[in-house]
N, C-alpha and C positions, 0 to 999 in steps of 0.2 A: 213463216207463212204470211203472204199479203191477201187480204181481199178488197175486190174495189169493189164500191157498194153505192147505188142510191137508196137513201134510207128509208124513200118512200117508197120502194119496191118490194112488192111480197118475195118474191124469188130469192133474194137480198133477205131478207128477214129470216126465210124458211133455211139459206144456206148457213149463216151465221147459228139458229137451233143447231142444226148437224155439228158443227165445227166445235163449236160450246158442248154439247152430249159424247162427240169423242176425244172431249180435255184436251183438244188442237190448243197450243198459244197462235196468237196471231194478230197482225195488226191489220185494222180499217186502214183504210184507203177511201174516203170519200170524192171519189173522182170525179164529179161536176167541181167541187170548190179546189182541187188538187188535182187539175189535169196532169194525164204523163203527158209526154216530150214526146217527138216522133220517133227520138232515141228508145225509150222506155217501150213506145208500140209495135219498133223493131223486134224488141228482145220478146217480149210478153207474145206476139207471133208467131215468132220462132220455137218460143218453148210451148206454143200452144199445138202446133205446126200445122198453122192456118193463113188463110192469106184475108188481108184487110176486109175487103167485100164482106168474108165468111164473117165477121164481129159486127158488123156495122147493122144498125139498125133504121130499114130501111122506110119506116113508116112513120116515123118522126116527121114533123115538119119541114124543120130545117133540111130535112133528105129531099124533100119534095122543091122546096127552096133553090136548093145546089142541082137538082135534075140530074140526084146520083143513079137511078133507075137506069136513065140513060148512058151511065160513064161505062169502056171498055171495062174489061177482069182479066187485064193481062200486068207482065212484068214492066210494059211499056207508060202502065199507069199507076202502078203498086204505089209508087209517090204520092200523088196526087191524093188517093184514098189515106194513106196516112197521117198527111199533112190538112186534111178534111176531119177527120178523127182528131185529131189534136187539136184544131182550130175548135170544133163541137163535139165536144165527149160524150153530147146528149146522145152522141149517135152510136157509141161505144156500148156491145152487148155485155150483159151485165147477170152476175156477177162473176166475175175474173179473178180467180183464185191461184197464187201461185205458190208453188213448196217449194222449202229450201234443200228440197232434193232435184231442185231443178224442172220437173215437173208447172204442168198447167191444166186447168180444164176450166168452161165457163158453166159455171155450177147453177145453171138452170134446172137443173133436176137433181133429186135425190142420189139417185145411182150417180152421177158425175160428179159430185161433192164426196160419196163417200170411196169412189175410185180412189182418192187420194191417199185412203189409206188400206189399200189391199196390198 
């Protein structure tokens, strides 16, 4: 099991309590200092089975910067948005947990951290 984590983030802290309370192993992924690849955001997607827009965090700065508000949400720009995310992982919702049962969820909430192990 991976989690990508800013460690200044409550959400991030509160998922890591859950993970630690049900003896998960697992490894950090501090993903501002250890960006994925747009490779990595492909798969972490797919297993999420979400499309880019739906992770990205649109009230960042840098979102406001790139006038991602404005970009389409289709298959004609799925690129683009990932190659945005991988250039600014700031912009990457957080925290991105994934098992090595192939599974994902972004473990903003308690009930979605502890999906992982039902």
């Amino acid at each position: 099991m991976e989690i990508w984590i800013n460690p200044r983030c409550s959400k991030c802290r509160s998922a890591l309590s859950l993970l630690d309370a049900q003896g998960a192993g697992y490894t950090v992924r501090r993903y501002l200092d250890d960006p994925p690849t747009a490779k990595e955001l492909q798969d972490v997607l797919a297993r999420l089975r979400l499309e880019p827009w739906d992770i990205t965090r649109t009230g960042e700065r840098v979102a406001a910067e790139l006038g991602i508000a404005d970009w389409p949400r289709d298959a004609a720009t799925r690129d683009r948005w990932i190659e945005a995310l991988a250039a600014h992982p700031i912009l990457i919702q957080r925290p991105i947990i994934t098992a090595d049962d192939g599974t994902a969820v972004i473990g903003r909430s308690d009930e979605a951290v502890r999906s992982l192990f039902t």
